[in-house]
N, C-alpha and C positions, 0 to 999 in steps of 0.2 A: 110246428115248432113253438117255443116259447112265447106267450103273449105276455106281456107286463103290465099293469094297471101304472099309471101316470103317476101315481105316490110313492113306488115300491123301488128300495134301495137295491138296483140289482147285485150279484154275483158275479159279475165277467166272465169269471176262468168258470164257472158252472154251467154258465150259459155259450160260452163257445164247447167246452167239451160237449153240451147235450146237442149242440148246433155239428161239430163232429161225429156222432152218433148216428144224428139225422141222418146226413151222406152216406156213411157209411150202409145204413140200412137202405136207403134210396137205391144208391149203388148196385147193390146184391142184388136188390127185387129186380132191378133193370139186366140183370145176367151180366153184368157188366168189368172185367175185368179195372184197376185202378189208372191202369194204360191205356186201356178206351174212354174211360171218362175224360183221363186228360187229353187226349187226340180229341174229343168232342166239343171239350171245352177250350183248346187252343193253349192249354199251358202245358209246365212241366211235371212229370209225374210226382216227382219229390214236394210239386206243391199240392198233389191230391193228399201226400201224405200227412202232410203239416195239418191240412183241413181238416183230415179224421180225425187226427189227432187233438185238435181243438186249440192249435196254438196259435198265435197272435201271428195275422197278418196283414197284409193290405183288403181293401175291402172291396175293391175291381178285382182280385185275382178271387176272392171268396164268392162274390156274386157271379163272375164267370164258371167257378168249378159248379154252382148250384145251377144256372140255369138250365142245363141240356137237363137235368133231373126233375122239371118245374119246381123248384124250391125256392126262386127266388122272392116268392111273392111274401110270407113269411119265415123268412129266414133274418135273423138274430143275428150282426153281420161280424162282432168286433168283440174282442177281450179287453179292449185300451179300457184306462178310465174313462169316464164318464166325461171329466171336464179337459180332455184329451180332442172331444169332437166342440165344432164349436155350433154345432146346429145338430138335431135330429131329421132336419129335411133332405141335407144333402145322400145323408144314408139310404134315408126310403127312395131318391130317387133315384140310386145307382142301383137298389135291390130290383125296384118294381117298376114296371111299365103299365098301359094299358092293354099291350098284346097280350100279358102274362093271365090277364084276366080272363081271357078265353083257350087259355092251355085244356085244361080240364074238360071242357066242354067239345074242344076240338076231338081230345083222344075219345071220350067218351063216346062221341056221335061215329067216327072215323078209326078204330080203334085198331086196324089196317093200314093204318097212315100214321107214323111218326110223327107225334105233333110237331117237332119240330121242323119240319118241311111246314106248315103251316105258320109258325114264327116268324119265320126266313123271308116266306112271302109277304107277311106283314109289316116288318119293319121293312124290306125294302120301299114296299110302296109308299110308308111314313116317311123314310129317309128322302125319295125320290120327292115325293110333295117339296119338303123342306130346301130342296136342290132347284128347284122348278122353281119357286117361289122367290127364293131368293135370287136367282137370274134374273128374273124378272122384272124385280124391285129394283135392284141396281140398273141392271138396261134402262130402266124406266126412270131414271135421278138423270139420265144424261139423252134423252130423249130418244133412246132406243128400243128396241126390241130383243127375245132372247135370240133369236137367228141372228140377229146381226153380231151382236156382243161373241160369238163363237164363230163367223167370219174372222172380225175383227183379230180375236185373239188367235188363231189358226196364222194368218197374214204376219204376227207380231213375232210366233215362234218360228216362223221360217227363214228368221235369221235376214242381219241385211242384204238386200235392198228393199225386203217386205214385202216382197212381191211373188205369185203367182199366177197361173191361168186358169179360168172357168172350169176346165176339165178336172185339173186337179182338187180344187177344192168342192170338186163333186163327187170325187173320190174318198177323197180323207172327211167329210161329214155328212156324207151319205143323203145325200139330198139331190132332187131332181135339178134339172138344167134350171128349166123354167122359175122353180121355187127358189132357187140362186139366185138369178137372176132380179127378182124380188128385190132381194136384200141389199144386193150391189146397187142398185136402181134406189135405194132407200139411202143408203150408206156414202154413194157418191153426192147425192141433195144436199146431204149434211157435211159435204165437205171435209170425210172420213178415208175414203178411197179416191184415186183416179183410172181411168182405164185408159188405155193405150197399145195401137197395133203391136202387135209381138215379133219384134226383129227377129227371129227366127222361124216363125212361120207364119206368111203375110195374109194368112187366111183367119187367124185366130187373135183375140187378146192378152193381153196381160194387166193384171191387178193390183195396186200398189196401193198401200198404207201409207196415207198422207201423215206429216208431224202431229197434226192434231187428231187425227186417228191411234197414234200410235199412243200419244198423253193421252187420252178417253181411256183407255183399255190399262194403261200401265198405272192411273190413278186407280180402277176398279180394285187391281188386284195392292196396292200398298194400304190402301185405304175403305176399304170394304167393310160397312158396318154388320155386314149379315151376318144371324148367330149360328147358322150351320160351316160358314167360312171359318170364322172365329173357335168353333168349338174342333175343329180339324185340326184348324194349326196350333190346337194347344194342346191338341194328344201328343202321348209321351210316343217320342221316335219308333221305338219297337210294337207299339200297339196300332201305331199306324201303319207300319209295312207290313204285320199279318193282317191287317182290313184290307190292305190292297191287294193282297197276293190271295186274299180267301174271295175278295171279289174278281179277281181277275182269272182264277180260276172254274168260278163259278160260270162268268161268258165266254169263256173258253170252250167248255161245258156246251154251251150254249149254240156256241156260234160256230162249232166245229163242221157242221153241218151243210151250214148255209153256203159259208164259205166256200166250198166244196161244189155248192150248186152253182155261186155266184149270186146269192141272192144277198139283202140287209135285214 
């Protein structure tokens, strides 16, 4: 697509129309009906068509329709004026990633493989860093760990009295007895949890989320500096329930399997 030299007065409506063009020809080479690109790319058909057409859109709906194409990397994103944007950073970074840098090279080597199975996998595992990481850091401002901080928060959603048994919160995160155990044993020291025989079955315990357990966890989430927290809850409503519903059905995908066997 279009490269511009940094002096050069662009065209807008030129350079979207030829940024139009681009897709379109993209499109066709990929066999692709205007209804599959947008099912690939998550939006509405009538916005593939606005794009061919090279008219003035948002610039998340134009980098979305380009990426399932690899076009994001040079793609020319906007008809607005010039002094409409108030940076050229924030453009290149909605257009390009670093995964995008190895599109080409993916198809090329694997050209039996969709590169975008190969995208998918990569930004998850970016994303998952960023999710890791930031658990971590926070667990870590209030002397925890990220096992504990997902006790904690499990305890806080089950509603008053915050409390649970061993069993179940073995169940719902998927961790061994012993490795529980751990955490509770960490979590009680700090005066987060208490444990206590289980009036209903005097064989087993029960788990309770002390007040100051419950302010650890309910600071976390009001006040959380992390920027993958942060940049979640600043997507627009409806682009966040097609991330969850495309992730949720991706381990769905997944895990339809296991389940089945009884494994995690």
């Amino acid at each position: 697509m279009a490269h511009l030299p940094d002096t050069a007065t662009p065209d807008f409506a030129a350079l979207a129309l030829d940024n139009g063009a681009t897709l379109r020809r993209a499109r066709e080479s990929a066999g692709w009906s205007q209804r599959e690109l947008a099912r690939r790319a998550g939006v509405h058909q009538p916005q593939v068509v606005r794009a061919e057409r090279g008219e003035d859109m948002q610039l998340s709906v134009l980098a979305r329709i380009a990426a399932p194409l690899g076009l994001a990397p040079g793609l020319v994103a906007t008809a607005r004026r010039a002094d409409a944007e108030p940076s050229s950073a924030p453009v290149q970074a909605a257009l390009h990633d670093a995964v995008e840098d190895s599109y080409d090279s993916w198809r090329a080597t694997w050209p039996e493989v969709d590169p975008e199975v190969f995208t998918v996998l990569a930004r998850l595992l970016r994303a998952g860093r960023h999710v890791e990481a930031a658990i971590e850091h926070i667990a870590g401002l209030h002397g925890l760990v990220t096992g504990d901080v997902v006790v904690l928060g499990a305890l806080r959603r089950s509603g008053a009295p915050y409390e649970s048994t061993p069993t179940m919160l073995k169940r719902l995160l998927w961790i061994s007895l012993p490795g529980l155990k751990k955490r509770l044993d960490r979590l009680e020291s700090l005066g987060f949890i208490v444990r206590s025989d289980n009036p209903r079955d005097g064989r087993g315990l029960v788990v309770r989320a002390t007040a100051a357990g419950l302010s650890v966890v309910d600071d976390m989430v009001a006040h959380s500096p992390e920027r993958i927290w942060l940049t979640l809850r600043q997507m627009p409503p409806a682009d966040l329930a097609q991330l969850s519903a495309r992730l949720r059905s991706l381990l769905a995908r997944l895990e339809v399997d296991n389940a089945g066997a009884g494994k995690h």
